[in-house]
MIVO-877210 format. One record per residue (C-alpha): residue number from 1; x, y, z. Coordinates in pm, whole numbers, plus 32768, in hexadecimal, padded with zeros to 4 digits. Layout:
// MIVO-877210
  num    xx    yy    zz
  NUM     X     Y     Z
...
END
This chain:
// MIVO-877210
  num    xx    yy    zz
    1  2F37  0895  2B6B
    2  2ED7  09B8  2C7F
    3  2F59  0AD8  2C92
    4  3066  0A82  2DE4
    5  30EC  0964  2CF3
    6  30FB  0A34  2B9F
    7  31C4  0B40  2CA0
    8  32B0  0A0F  2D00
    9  32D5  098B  2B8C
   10  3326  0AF5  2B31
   11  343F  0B2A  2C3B
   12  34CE  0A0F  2BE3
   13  34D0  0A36  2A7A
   14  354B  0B9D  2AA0
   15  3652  0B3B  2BA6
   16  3716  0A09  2A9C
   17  36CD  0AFE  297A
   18  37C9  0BEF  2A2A
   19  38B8  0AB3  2A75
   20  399D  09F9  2950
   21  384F  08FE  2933
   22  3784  096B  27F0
   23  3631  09E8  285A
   24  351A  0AC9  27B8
   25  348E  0B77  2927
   26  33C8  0C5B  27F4
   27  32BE  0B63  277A
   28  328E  0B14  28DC
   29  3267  0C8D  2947
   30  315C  0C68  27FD
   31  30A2  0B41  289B
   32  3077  0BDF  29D7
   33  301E  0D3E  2999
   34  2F21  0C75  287C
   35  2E83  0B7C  2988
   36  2EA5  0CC7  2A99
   37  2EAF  0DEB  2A0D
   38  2E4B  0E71  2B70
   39  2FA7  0DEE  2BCB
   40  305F  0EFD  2B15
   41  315A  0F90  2BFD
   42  316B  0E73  2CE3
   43  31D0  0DBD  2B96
   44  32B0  0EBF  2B5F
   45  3366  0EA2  2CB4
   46  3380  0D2A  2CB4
   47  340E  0D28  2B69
   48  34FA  0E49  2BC7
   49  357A  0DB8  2D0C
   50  35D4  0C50  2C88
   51  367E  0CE1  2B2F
   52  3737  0DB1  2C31
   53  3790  0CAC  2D29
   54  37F6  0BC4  2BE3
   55  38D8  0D04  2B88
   56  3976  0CE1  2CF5
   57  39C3  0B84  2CCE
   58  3A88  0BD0  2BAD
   59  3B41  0CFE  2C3E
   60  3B90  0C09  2D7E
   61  3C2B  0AEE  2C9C
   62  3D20  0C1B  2C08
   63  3D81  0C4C  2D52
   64  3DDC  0A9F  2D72
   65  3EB6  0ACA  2C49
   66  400E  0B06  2C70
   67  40B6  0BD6  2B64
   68  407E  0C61  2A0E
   69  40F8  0B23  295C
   70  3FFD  0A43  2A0D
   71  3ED2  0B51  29D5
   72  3F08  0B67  286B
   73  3F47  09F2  2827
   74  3DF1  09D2  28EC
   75  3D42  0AE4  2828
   76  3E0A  0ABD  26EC
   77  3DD7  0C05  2619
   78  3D8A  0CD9  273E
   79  3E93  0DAE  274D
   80  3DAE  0F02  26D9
   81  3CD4  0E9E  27C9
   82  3E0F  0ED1  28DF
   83  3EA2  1002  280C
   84  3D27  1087  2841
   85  3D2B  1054  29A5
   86  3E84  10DC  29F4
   87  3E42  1205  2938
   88  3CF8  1277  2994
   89  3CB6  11A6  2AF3
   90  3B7F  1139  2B82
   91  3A91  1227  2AD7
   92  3AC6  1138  2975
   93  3A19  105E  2A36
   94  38E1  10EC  29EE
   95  3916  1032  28B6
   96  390F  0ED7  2969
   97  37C4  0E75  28C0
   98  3837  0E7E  2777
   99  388E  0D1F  26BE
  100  39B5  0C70  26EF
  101  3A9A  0D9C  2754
  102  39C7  0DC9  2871
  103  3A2E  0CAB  2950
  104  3B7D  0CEF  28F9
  105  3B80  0E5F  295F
  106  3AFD  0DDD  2AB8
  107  3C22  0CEB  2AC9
  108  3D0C  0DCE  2A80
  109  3C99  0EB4  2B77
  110  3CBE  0D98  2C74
  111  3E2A  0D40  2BED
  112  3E80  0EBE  2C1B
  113  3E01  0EB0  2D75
  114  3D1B  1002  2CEA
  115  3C4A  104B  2E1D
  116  3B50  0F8B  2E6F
  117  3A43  1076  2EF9
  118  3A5B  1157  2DC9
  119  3A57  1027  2CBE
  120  3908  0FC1  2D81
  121  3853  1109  2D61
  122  38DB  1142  2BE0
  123  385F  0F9E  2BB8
  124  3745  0FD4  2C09
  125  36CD  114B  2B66
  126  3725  10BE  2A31
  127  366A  0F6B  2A76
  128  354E  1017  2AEF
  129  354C  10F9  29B9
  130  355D  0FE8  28A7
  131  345A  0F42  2952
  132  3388  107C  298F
  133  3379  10A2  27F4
  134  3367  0F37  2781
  135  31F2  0F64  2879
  136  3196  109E  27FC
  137  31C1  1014  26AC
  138  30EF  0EE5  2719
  139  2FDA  0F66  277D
  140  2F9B  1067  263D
END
């Protein structure tokens, strides 16, 4: 694989790993930065931009859904997520990367019509960051 189509395989892996679909974006970030090490922050912005798009795609089905009863009967034990996202607004979503509660603190956010501009910018800090230390890890 060259380095364009190890790019493409890692936005796309980053981009469903922020999504409802199961993915692992971080062995591919591993590959890459393994097979191009010279790739680092290009890596590193690929990786960042699709987990962040992913994120958006999540925050733009909250805004499809029409009340609280259909959000949490889609996202069934989510209501801390919601309490989270009332309480503190969009800068929780820094926190969108993390496991499970992730996607649905981006929902939520969507659902709670939270504004956009500022769940972007928080998205994708916090994106970048993870990523940022899961490559610094890597390559020590």
């Amino acid at each position: 694989m060259d380095e364009q189509s190890s790019l493409l395989a890692l936005f796309a892996s980053s981009f469903f790993a922020a999504t409802l679909l199961p993915g692992g974006s971080e062995a591919v970030l591993f590959g890459v930065l393994k097979a191009y090490p010279q790739l680092y922050w290009p890596a590193l912005g690929v990786a960042s931009l699709g987990n962040t798009l992913g994120g958006i795609s999540s925050y733009l089905i909250g805004r499809l859904l029409p009340d609280e009863k259909a959000f949490l009967k889609k996202y069934s034990g989510s209501r801390r997520g919601l309490e989270w996202v009332r309480s503190y607004g969009s800068p929780v979503i820094l926190l969108s990367w993390v496991p499970l509660i992730g996607d649905v603190l981006c929902v939520a956010a969507g659902w709670l019509r939270v504004n956009w501009l500022w769940v972007l910018l928080f998205m994708a800090v916090g994106k970048f960051a993870r990523y940022w230390v899961i490559a610094e890890f890597l390559s020590n």
